[in-house]
C-alpha positions as CSV (number, residue, x, y, z in Angstrom):
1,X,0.0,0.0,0.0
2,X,1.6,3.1,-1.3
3,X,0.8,6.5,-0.2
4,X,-2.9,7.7,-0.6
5,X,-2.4,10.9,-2.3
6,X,-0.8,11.3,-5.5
7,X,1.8,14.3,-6.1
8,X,1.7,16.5,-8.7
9,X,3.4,19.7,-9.0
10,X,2.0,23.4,-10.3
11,X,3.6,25.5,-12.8
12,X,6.0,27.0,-10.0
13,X,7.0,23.7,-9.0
14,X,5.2,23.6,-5.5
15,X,3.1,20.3,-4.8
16,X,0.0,20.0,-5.0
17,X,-1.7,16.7,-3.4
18,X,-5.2,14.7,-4.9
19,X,-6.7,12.2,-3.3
20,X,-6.2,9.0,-5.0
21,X,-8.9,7.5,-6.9
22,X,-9.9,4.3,-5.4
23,X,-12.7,3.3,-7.5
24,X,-11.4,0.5,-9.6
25,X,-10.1,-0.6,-5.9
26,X,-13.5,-0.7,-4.6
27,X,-15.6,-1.5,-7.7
28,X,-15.5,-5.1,-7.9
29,X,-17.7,-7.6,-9.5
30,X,-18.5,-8.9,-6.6
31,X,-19.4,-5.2,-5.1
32,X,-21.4,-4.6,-8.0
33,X,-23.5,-8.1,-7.4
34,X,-23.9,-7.0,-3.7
35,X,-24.7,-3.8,-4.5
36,X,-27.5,-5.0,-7.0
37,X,-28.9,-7.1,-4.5
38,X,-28.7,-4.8,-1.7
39,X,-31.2,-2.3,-4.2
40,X,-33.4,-4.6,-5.1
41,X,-34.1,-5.8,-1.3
42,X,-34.9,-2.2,-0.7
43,X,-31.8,-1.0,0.4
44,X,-30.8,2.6,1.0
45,X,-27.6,4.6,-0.5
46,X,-26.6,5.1,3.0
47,X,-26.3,1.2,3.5
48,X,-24.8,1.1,-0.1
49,X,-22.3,3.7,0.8
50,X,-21.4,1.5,4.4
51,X,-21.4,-1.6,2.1
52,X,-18.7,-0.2,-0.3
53,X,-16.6,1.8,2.7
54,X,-17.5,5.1,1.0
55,X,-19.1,8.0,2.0
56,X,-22.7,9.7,0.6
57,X,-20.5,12.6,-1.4
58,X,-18.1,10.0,-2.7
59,X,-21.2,8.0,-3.4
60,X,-23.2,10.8,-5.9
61,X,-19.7,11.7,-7.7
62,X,-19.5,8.0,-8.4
63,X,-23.2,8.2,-9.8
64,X,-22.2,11.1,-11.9
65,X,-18.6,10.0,-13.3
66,X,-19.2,6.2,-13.6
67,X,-21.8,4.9,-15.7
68,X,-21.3,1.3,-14.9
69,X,-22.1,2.3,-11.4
70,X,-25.2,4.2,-12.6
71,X,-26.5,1.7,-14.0
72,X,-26.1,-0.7,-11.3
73,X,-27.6,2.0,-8.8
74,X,-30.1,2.5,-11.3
75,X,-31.5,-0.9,-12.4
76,X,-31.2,-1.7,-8.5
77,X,-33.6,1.3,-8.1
78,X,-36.2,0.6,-10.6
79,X,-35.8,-3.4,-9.7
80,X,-37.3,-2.6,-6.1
81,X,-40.1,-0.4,-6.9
């Protein structure tokens, strides 16, 4: 496990830290099956978000970068209505 931040530099050479992106980390098959079923019992983001170690903020940017996870969410969604 290397550092969690990733170093880049501006252009007068000071660094400048970002968070590193642990998505491909934490988006596994198997996540995205339990996060499926989770929706489709009836489950809420909040328990999605405990499920997959993230929080609600890291949750919505997923929703809005990743469309694989949008669809999940999504067909998990319309699966328990």
């Amino acid at each position: 496990m290397g550092s969690r931040y990733i170093k880049s530099y501006d252009e007068t050479g000071r660094i400048l830290m970002a968070a590193k992106n642990k998505y491909k980390e934490i988006w596994t098959p198997q996540r995205k099956r339990r996060l499926e079923l989770l929706f489709f019992n009836g489950g809420s983001i909040i328990e999605a978000c405990h499920e997959l170690g993230i929080v609600k903020q890291t949750f919505y940017n997923w929703y809005e970068k990743y469309d694989d996870f949008k669809e999940v969410v999504d067909f998990g969604k319309i699966a328990a209505e």
